[in-house]
C-alpha positions as CSV (number, residue, x, y, z in Angstrom):
1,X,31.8,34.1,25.4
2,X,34.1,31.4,24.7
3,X,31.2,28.6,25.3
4,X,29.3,30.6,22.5
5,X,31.9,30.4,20.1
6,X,32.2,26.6,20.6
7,X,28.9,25.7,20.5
8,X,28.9,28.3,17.3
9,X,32.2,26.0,15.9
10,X,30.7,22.7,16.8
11,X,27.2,24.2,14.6
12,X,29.5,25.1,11.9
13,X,31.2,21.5,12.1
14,X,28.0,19.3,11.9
15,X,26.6,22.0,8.9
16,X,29.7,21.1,6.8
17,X,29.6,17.2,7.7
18,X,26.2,17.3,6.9
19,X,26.6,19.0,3.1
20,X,29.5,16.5,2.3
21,X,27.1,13.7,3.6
22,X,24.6,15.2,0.5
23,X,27.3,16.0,-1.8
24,X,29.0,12.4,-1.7
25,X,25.4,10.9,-1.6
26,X,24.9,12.6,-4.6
27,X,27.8,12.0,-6.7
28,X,28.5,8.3,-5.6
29,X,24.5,7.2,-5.2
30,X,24.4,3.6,-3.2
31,X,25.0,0.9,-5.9
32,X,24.1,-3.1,-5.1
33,X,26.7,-5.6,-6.0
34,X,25.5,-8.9,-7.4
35,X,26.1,-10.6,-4.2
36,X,23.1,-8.5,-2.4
37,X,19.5,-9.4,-1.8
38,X,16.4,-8.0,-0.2
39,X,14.9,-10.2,1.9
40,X,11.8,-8.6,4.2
41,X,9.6,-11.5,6.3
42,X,6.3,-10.1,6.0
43,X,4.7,-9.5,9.4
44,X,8.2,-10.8,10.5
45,X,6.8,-14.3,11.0
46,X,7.9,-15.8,7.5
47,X,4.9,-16.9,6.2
48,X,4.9,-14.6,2.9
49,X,8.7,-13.3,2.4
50,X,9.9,-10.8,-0.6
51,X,13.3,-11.5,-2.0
52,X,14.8,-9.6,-4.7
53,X,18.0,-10.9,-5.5
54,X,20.9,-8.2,-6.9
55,X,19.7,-5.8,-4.8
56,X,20.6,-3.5,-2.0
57,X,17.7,-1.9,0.4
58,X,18.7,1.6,0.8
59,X,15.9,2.8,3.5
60,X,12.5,1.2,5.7
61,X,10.1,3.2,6.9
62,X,6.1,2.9,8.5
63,X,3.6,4.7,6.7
64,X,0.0,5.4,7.0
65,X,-3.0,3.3,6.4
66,X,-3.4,3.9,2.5
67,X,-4.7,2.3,-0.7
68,X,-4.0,1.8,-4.3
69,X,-6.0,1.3,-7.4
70,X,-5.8,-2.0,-8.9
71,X,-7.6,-4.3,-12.0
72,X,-9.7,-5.7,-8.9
73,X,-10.6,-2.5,-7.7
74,X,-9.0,-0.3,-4.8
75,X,-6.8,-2.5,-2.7
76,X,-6.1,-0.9,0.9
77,X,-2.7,-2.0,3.7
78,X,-2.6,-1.6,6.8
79,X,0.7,-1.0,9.2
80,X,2.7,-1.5,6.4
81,X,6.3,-0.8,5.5
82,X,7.5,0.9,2.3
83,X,11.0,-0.5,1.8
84,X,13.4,1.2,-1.1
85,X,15.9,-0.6,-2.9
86,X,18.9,-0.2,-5.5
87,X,19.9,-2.3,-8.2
88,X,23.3,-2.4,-9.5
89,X,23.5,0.6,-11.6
90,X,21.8,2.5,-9.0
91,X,18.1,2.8,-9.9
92,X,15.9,3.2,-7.2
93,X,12.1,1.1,-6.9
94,X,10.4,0.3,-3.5
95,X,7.6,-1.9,-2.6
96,X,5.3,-2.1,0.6
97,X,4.3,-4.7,2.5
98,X,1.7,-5.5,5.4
99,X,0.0,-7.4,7.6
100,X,-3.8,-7.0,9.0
101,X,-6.5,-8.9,10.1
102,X,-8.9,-10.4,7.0
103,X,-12.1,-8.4,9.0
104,X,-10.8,-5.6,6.7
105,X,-11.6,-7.1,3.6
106,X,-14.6,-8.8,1.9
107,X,-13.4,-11.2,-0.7
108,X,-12.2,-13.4,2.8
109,X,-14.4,-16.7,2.9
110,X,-13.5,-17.7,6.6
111,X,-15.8,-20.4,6.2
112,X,-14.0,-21.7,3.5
113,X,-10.9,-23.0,5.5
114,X,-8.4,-22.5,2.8
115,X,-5.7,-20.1,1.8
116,X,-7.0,-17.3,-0.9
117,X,-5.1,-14.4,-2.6
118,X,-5.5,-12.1,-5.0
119,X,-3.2,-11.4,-7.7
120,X,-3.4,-8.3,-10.0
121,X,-2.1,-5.3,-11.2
122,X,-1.9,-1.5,-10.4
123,X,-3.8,1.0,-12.7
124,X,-4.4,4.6,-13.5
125,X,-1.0,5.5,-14.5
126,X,0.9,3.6,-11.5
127,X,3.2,0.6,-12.6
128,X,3.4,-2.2,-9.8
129,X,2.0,-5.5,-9.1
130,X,0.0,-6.6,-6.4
131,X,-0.4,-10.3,-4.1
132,X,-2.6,-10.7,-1.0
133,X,-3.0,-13.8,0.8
134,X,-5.3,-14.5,3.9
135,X,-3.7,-17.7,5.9
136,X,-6.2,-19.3,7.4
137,X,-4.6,-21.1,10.1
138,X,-2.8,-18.0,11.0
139,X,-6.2,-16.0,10.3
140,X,-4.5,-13.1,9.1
141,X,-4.0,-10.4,5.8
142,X,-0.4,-10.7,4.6
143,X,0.2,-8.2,1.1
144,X,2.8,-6.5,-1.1
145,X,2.6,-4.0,-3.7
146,X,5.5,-4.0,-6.0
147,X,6.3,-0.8,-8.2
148,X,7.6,-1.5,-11.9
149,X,8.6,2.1,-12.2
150,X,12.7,1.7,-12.8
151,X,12.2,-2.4,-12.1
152,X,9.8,-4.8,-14.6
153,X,8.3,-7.0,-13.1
154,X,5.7,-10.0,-14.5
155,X,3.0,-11.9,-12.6
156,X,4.7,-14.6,-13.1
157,X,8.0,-13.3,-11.3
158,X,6.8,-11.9,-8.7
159,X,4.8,-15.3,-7.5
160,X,7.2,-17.8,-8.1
161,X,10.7,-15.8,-7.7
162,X,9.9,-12.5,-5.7
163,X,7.2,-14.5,-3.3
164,X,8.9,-18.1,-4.0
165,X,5.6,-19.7,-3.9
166,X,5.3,-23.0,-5.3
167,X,3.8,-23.5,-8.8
168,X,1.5,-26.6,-8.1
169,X,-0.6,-24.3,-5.2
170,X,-0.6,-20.8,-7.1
171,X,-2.1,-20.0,-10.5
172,X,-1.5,-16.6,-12.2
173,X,-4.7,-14.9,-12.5
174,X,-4.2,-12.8,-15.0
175,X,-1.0,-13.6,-17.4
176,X,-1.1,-14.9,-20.6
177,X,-0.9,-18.5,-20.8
178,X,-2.3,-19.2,-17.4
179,X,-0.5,-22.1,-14.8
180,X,-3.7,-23.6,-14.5
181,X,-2.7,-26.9,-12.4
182,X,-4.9,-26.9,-9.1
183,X,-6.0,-23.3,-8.0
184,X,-9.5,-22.4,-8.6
185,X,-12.0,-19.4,-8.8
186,X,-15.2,-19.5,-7.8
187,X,-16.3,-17.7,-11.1
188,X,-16.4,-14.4,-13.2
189,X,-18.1,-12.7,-10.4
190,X,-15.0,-13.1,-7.7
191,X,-11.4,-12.1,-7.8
192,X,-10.1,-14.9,-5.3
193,X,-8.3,-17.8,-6.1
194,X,-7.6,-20.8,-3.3
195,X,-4.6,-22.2,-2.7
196,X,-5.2,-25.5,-2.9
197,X,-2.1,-28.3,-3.1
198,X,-4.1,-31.5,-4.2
199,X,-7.9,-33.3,-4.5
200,X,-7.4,-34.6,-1.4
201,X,-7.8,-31.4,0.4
202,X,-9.8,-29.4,-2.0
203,X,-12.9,-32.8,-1.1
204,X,-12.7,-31.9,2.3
205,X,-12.4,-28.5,2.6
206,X,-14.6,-27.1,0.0
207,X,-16.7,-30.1,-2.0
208,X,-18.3,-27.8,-4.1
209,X,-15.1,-25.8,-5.5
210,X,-14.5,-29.6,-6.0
211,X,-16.7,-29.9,-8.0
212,X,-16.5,-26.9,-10.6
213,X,-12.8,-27.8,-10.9
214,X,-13.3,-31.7,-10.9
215,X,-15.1,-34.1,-12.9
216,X,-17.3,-36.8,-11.3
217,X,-15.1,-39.8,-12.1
218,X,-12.2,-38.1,-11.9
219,X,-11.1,-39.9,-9.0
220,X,-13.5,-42.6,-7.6
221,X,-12.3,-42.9,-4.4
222,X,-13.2,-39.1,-3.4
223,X,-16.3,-39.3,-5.5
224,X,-17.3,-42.3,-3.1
225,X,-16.5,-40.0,-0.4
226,X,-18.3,-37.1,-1.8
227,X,-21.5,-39.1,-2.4
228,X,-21.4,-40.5,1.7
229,X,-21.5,-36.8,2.9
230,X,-24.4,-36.4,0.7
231,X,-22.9,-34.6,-2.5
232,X,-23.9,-35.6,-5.8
């Protein structure tokens, strides 16, 4: 009898702990200071990394294999991670990230041997912003998807200070004026950009792309170069 009324006391206990838990939660919801940051390594080998400075992550967790609907069409992750976050006055936003194999999607030119992404946006109601890169040395799929519901973000911000990719290897696809320094498309029919750093690489990786980007005369030492591995 007096083992039942403990284990009834010790029920009774964890029952009350747990309202005031809820109660506190929601009266003082977790606020970041301006010291905080998200930082999440995608794939946990720092090749693409989210930072989101002023911010507190509040809560990680695996979900299922899904997809979203973007201005490219439907965009699908795989063993991903949907990571929520606070700002300082509270406000909640999340984004999920992933990594996969590029097998899983078609836009992937293998053959190519350079870096491609997509950038674009969510549609159909759903505010967020989207970036997938395939690394070819690594040979693998590394996305996020970043809502915009509590949080704006622009194209531009989420390449250069969210992602911190550099400037000179990443155009924005979509924004208005467009970085257009080195990156390339292969025309209106494809939705993949490379990420190229300079001519040097672009002439040996992919002459042709070379070519729609370039001028002949742009630079006669890789036109020379060009023309001895039989490109006109």
């Amino acid at each position: 009898m007096r083992k039942e009324k403990f284990f009834l006391l010790l029920i009774v206990i964890v029952l009350i702990i747990g309202i005031f838990i809820q109660i506190n939660s929601f009266l003082n919801p977790p606020k970041a200071n301006d010291n905080d940051n998200v930082f999440e390594a995608i794939g946990g080998d720092e090749f693409l990394n989210v930072t989101i400075k002023h911010h507190l992550k509040i809560d990680e967790k695996s979900i299922p294999d899904g997809s979203f609907e973007t201005s490219h069409g439907k965009i699908n992750y795989y063993d991903a991670k949907n990571i929520t976050y606070v700002d300082t006055f509270g406000d909640k936003d999340y984004f999920i990230v992933w990594k996969t194999t590029p097998d899983k999607y078609q836009w992937v030119k293998k053959d190519n041997k350079v870096n491609q992404y997509i950038s674009t946006y969510l549609t159909g109601g759903v505010g967020g912003k989207c970036f997938v890169e395939y690394s070819w040395e690594d040979n693998y799929v590394y996305g996020v998807m970043l809502s915009t519901k509590n949080h704006r973000f622009t194209e531009s911000e989420l390449i250069y200070d969210v992602l911190g990719l550099n400037k000179t290897g990443f155009d924005l696809v979509y924004s208005s004026p467009q970085h257009t320094s080195v990156g390339y498309s292969t025309g209106s029919s494809s939705h993949y950009n490379t990420v190229v750093p300079d001519r040097y690489t672009l002439s040996r990786t992919d002459p042709g792309a070379y070519y729609d980007y370039y001028e002949y005369g742009d630079n006669y030492e890789i036109d020379d170069y060009l023309e001895s591995e039989g490109f006109d």
